[in-house]
N, C-alpha and C positions, 0 to 999 in steps of 0.2 A: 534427561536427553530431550532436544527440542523433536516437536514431529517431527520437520523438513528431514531431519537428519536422518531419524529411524524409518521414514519413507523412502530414501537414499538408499538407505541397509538393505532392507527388504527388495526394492528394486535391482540392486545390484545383485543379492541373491538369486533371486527368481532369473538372471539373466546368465549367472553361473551357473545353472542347474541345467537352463535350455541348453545350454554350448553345449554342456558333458553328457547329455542326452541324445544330442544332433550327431558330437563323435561318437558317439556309442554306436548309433541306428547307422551309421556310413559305415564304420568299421566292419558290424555284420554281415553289409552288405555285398564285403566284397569277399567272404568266404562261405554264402551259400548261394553260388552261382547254379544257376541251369546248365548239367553239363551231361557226356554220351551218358547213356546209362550201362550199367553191364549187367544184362539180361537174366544170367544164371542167377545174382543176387536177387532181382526184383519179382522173380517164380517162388521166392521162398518167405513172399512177405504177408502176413493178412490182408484180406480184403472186408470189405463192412458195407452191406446193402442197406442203403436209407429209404423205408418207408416211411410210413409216421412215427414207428419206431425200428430201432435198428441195435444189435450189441455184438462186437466182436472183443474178444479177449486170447491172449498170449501169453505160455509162461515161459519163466525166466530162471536161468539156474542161480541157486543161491551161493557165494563165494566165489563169484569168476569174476569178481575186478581184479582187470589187468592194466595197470598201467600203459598206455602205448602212447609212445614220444610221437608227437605231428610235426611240432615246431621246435624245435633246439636251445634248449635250454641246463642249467647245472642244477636246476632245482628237483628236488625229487618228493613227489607227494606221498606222505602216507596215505596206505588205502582205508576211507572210512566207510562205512555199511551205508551210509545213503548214497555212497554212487553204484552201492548194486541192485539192480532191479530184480524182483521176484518176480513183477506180471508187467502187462499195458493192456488199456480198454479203450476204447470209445463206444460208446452209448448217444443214440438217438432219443430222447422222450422232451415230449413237450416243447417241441420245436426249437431245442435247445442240442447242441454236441457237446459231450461231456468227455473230455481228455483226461484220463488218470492212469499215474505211474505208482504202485505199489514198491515199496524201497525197503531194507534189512534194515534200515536206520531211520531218525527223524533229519529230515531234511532243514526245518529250521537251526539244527546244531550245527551247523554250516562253518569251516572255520578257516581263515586264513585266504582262501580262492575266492572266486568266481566259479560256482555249480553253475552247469546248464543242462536241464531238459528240454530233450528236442525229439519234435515228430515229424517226419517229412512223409507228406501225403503225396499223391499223385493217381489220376486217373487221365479219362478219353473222354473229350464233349463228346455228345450221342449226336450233334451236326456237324463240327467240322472235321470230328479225329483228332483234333493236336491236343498232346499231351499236356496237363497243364500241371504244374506243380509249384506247392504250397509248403512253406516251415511255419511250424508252430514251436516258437521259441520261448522257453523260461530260466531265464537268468539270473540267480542268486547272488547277489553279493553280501559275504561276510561280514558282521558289523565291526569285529576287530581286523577286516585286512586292510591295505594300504589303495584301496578302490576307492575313486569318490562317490561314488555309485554306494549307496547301502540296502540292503534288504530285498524283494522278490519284484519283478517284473515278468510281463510277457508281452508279446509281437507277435504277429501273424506276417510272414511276405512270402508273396505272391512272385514266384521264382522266375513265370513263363513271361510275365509282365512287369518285372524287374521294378514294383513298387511293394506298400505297405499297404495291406487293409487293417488291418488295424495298428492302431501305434505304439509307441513305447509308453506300456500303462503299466503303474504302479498298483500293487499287490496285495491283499493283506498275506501273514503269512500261513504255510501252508496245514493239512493237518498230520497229525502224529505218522509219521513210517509211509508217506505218500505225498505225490503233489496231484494236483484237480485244477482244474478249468472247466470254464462253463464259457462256449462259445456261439453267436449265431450264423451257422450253415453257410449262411451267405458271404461270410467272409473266406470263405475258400469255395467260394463259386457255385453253390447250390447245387453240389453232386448226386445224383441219382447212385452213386457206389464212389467208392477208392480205395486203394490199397495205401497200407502205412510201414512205415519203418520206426524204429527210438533209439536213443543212445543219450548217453551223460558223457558231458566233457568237462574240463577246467581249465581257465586260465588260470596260472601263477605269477604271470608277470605283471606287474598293474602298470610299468612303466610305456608299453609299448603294445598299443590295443590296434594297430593297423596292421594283424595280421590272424589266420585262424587259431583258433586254439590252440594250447602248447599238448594235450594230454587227450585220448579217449580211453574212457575209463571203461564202461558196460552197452551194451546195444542188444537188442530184442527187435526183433531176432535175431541171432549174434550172427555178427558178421565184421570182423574187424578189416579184411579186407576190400569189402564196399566205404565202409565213412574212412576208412585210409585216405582211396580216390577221392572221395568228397570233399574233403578237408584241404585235400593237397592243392597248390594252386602253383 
């Protein structure tokens, strides 16, 4: 094969990949909007003080994945043990935020869907008061599902400010019965404290990504009627 050509290939790749990237980051954007909060839910959530070190952790009951329909659909997931969470932590050390989801299953056996673990942070600047809120999104795509998207990603956006701090980055994959992340502070705005929420969703439909998830599967603290609201748009 001449270069010109396989320089052609590769470019035209790399340009397929950004598109599917771009719909990707748009579509999430418009199902995790900044919206009222409802109070009751947000009194039951951890909170995590950041010194130079900091650890809050949560547990989570084992066997309560429940299917719940967001978006309407005929498809019906079997429930597999990594969409149930045992705990969530975040950890302060070394000027690093360390995000991890302990799971009944391994996460990389991922099959057919779209997994997503998600944290939705939220605290009070200490000058102006307004509330500022943060997702920390990980996105699993299955290497047999019909997703052009494959394998683990994660994103950070910035709800109150309706952008990204950080972007749609690729993954390696995660370890045995847990996903991890290691993030810098500063990407969710240098909090002096926030409270957190989690939950695992899937999509099943790969045809039609301009809309929220079809399924919530588990959330820690459980709460199926807060990421209900969340979700619903």
């Amino acid at each position: 094969m001449q270069p010109t050509i396989v320089l052609l290939i590769v470019i035209t790749s790399i340009a397929i990949s950004i598109s599917l990237l771009a719909s990707y980051i748009a579509t999430i954007t418009s199902f995790f909007p900044v919206r009222s909060w409802l109070h009751p839910e947000k009194s039951t959530s951890p909170s995590l003080l950041l010194g130079p070190t900091g650890f809050s952790e949560i547990k989570g009951a084992k066997g309560d994945v429940k299917p719940i329909q967001i978006y309407k659909t005929r498809i019906i997931p079997d429930i597999k043990d990594y969409y149930d969470i045992l705990s969530v932590s975040v950890m302060k050390i070394n000027n690093k935020l360390t995000f991890a989801m302990d799971l009944a299953g391994d996460p990389n056996k991922n099959e057919k869907y779209e997994t997503a673990y998600i944290w939705l942070l939220y605290y009070n600047t200490s000058t102006s008061h307004i509330e500022q809120i943060y997702t920390l999104i990980m996105p699993n795509f299955a290497p047999a599902s019909n997703f052009s998207l494959k394998g683990c990603y994660m994103t950070v956006f910035n709800n109150t400010a309706n952008t990204y701090t950080l972007p749609f980055t690729k993954i390696s994959d995660m370890p045995k019965d847990k996903v991890q992340v290691f993030i810098d502070p500063s990407l969710t705005g240098n909090p002096t404290s926030f409270n957190y929420m989690t939950c695992v969703m899937i999509r099943v439909n790969s045809t039609f990504l301009n809309k929220g998830p079809d399924y919530l599967m588990d959330s820690v603290p459980h709460n199926d009627r807060f990421w209900q609201s969340w979700f619903s748009r």
